[in-house]
C-alpha positions as CSV (number, residue, x, y, z in Angstrom):
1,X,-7.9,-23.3,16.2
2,X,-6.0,-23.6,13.3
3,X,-6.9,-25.5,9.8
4,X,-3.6,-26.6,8.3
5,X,-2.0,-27.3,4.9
6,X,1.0,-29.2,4.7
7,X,2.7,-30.2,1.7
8,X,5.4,-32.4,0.8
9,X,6.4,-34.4,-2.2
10,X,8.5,-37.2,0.3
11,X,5.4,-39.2,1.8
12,X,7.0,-40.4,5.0
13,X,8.1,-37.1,5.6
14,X,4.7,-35.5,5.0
15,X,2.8,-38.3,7.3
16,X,5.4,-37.4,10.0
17,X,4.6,-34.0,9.6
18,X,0.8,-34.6,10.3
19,X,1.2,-36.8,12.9
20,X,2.6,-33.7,15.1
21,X,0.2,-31.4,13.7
22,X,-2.4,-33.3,14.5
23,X,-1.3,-34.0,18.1
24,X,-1.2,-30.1,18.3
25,X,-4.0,-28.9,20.3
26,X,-4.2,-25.5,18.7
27,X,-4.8,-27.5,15.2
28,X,-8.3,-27.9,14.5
29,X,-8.0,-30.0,11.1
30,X,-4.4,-31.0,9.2
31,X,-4.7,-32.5,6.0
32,X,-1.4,-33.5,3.6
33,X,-0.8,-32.5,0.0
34,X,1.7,-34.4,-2.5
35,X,2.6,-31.8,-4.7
36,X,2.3,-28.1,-5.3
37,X,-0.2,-28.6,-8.1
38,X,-2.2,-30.5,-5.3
39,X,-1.9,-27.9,-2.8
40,X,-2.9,-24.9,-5.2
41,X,-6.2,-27.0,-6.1
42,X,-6.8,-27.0,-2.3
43,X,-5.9,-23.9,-1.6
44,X,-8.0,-22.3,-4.4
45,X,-10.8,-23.7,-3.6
46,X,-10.5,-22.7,0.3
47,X,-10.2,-19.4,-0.7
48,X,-13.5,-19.8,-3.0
49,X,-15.4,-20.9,0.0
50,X,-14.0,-17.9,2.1
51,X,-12.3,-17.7,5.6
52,X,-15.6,-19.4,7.4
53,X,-15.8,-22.5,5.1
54,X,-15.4,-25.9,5.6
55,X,-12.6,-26.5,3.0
56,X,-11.1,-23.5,4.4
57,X,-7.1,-22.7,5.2
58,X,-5.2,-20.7,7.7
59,X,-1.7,-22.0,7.3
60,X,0.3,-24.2,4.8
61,X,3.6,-25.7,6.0
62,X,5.6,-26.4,2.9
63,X,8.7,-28.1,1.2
64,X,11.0,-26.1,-0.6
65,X,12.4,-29.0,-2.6
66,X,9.3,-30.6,-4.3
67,X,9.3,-31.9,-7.8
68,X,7.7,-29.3,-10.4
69,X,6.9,-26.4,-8.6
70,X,9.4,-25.6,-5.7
71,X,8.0,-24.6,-2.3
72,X,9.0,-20.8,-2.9
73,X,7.3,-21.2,-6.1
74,X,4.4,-21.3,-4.6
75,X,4.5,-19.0,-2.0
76,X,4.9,-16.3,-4.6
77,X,1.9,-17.7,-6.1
78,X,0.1,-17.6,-3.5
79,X,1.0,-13.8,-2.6
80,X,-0.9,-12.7,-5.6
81,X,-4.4,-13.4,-3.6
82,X,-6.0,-10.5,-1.5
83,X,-6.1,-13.3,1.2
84,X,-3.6,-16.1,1.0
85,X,-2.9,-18.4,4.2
86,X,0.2,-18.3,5.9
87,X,3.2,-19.7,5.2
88,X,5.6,-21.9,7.5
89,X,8.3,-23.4,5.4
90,X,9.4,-27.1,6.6
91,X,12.9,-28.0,5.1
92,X,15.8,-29.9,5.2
93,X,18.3,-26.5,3.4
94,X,19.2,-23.4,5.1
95,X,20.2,-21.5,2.7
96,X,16.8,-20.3,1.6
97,X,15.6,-18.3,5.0
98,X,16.5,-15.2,3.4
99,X,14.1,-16.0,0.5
100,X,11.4,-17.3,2.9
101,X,11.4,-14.6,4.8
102,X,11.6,-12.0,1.5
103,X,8.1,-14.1,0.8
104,X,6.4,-13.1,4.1
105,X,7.2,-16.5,5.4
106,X,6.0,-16.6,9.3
107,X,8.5,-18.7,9.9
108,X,11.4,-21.6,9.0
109,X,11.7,-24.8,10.6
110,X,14.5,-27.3,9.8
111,X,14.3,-30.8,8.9
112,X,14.3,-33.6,10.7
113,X,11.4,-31.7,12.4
114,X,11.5,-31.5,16.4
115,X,8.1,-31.3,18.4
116,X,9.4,-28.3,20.2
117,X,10.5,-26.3,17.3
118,X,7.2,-27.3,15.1
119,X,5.1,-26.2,18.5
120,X,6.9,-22.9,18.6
121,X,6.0,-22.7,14.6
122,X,2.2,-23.1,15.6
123,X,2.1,-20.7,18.7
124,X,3.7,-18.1,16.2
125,X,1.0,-18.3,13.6
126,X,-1.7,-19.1,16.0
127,X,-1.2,-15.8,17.5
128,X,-1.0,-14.2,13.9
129,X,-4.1,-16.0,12.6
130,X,-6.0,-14.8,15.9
131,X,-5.5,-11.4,15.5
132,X,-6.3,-11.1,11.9
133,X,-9.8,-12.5,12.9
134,X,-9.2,-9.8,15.7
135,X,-9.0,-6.9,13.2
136,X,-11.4,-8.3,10.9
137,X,-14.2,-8.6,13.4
138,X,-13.3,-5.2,14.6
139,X,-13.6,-3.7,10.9
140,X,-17.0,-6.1,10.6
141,X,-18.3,-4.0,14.0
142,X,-17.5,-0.9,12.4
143,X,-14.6,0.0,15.2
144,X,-11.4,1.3,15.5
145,X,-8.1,-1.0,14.8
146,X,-7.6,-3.3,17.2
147,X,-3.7,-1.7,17.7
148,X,-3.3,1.4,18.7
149,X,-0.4,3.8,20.3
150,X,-0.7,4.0,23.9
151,X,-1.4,7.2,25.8
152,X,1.4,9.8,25.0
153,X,3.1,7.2,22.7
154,X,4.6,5.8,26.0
155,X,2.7,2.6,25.4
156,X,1.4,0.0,22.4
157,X,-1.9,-1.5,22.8
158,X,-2.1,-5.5,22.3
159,X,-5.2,-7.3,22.2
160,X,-5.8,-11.4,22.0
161,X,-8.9,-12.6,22.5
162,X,-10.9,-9.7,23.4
163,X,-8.5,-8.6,26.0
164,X,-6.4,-5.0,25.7
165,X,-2.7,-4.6,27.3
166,X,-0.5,-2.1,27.4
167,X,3.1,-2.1,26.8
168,X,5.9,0.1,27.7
169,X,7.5,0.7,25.0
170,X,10.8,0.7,27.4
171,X,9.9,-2.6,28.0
172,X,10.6,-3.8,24.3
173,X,13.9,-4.9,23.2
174,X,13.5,-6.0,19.2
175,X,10.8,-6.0,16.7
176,X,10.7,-8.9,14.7
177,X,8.5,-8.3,10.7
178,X,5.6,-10.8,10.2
179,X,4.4,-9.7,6.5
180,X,2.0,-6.9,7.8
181,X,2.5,-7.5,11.4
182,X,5.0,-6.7,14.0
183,X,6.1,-9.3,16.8
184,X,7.2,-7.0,20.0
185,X,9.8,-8.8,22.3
186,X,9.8,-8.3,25.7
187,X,12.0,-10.1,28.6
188,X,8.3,-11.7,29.3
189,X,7.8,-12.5,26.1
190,X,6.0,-11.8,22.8
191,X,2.9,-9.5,21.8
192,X,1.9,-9.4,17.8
193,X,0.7,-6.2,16.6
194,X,-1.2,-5.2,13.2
195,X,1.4,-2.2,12.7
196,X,4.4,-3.0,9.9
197,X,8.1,-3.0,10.8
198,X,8.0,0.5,8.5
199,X,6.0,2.8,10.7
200,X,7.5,1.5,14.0
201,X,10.9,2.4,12.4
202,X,9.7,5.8,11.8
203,X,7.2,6.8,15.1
204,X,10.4,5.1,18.0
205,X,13.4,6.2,15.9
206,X,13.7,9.0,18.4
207,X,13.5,6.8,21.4
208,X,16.1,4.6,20.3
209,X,15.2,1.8,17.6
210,X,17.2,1.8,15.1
211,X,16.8,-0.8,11.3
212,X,19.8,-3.6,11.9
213,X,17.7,-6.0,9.3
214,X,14.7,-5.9,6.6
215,X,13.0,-8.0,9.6
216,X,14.6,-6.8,13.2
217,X,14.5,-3.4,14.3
218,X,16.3,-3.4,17.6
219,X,16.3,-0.7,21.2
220,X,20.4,0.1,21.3
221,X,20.4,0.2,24.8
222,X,19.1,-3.3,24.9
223,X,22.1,-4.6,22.9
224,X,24.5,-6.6,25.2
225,X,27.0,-8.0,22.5
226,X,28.1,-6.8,19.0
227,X,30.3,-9.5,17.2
228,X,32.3,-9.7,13.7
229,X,32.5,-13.2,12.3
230,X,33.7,-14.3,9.1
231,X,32.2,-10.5,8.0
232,X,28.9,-11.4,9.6
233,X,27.7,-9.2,11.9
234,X,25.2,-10.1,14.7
235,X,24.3,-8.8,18.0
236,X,23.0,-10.0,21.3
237,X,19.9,-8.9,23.0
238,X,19.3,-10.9,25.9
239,X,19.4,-14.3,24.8
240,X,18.5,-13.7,21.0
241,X,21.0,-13.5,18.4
242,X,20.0,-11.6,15.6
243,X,21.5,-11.1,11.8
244,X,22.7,-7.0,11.0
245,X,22.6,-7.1,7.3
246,X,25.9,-5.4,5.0
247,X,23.5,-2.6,4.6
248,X,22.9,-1.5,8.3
249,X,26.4,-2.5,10.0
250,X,28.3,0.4,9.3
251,X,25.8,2.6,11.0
252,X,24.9,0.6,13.4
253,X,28.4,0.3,14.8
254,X,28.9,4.1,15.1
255,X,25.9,4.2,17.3
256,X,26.5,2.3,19.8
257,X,29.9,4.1,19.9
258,X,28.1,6.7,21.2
259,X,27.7,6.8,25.1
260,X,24.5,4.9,25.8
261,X,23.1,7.8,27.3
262,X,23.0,9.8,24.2
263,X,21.5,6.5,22.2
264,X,18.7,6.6,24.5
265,X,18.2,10.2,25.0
266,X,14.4,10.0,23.5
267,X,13.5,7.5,25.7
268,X,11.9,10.0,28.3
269,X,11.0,12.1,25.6
């Protein structure tokens, strides 16, 4: 279960914000912070007690806009330690995702805060605070990684709670970066992997991944929809809509004016 920062200079905003933490399951403790000055204090000392102490946290969920330091402030701060908690920014602007998300940020939840979309926040980092303790229990027992390629490098090993899968890689349509992690999308859904965004790049660019973002690498013959708005570029896979930064559109769009065949040529490989 999860032991949760959140921080907020706007009190009524803050108290709102613990009241759905709190009625979270998969939150073990949620305490509130007024400032970032306040939140550093607590964070510092959770990470003097280490990752089994009492005043000990997994995940902050901050305000950008805060008087002093700024929410983004403090997540750079914070990315100094050898072992900082996560980060779940909780604001009312939505111009700063890019930023956020620059800062390892797990992920970005608008203001006024739904219970849906703050539940989805939690599942998210649950998963990525479960299989840290995963690796780290792993390393602890003297083992092996708990992610590993699959046989032939047809499959990626996922493990959760002491329990292996294997997944096609066929079967994944988009990589999404989580800091050192890798979220794997799938039409059933998501599997979190301790492998960055960098070496999957480089081991399934012959099957058909190709870079669209600093955070999405993406199978081209899972693409349904390319489209050109305003001289954004996103595409469609499935029912996610993902962002193809300046950098990677040009190339992007000559690949898939390839025959799909010949973008998916090293999938049997």
């Amino acid at each position: 279960m999860l032991r949760v920062l959140a921080v907020d200079d706007e009190r009524p905003a803050l108290e709102e914000l613990l009241y759905l933490l709190r009625a979270d399951p998969r939150v073990r403790t949620a305490e509130g912070a007024t400032d970032a000055t306040e939140a550093l204090r607590r964070i510092g000392r959770a990470l003097e007690a280490g990752p089994d102490g009492e005043e000990s946290v997994d995940v902050v969920f901050l305000d950008i806009h805060m008087a002093g330091l700024t929410g983004l402030d403090v997540a750079r701060l914070l990315a100094g330690f050898a072992r900082p908690p996560q980060i779940v920014f909780v604001t009312a602007h939505e111009g700063f995702a890019v930023q956020a998300f620059d800062l390892k940020a797990v992920d970005y939840v608008l203001k006024p805060v739904r219970r849906e979309r703050l539940a989805e926040a939690v599942r998210r980092v649950g998963e990525l605070v479960a299989a840290q303790r995963e690796s780290a229990g792993a390393v602890r027992r003297g083992g092996a990684p708990a992610v590993v390629p699959g046989p032939g490098g047809d499959q990626i090993a996922v493990e959760l709670g002491g329990v292996t899968r294997f997944v096609p890689v066929d079967d994944i349509s988009y990589v999404e970066a989580q800091g050192d992690y890798a979220r794997l999308h799938t039409a059933d859904g998501s599997h979190l992997v301790r492998i960055p965004l960098s070496t999957l790049e480089e081991r399934w660019a012959s099957r058909g991944f190709v870079r669209i973002h600093r955070s999405h690498l993406v199978a081209l013959a899972r693409i349904d929809e390319l489209r050109l708005d305003a001289g954004a570029t996103t595409v469609r896979v499935g029912s996610a809509e993902l962002a193809v930064s300046r950098r990677h559109a040009r190339q992007l769009r000559d690949l898939l004016m390839l025959p799909r065949a010949r973008t998916s040529q090293g999938r049997g490989a």
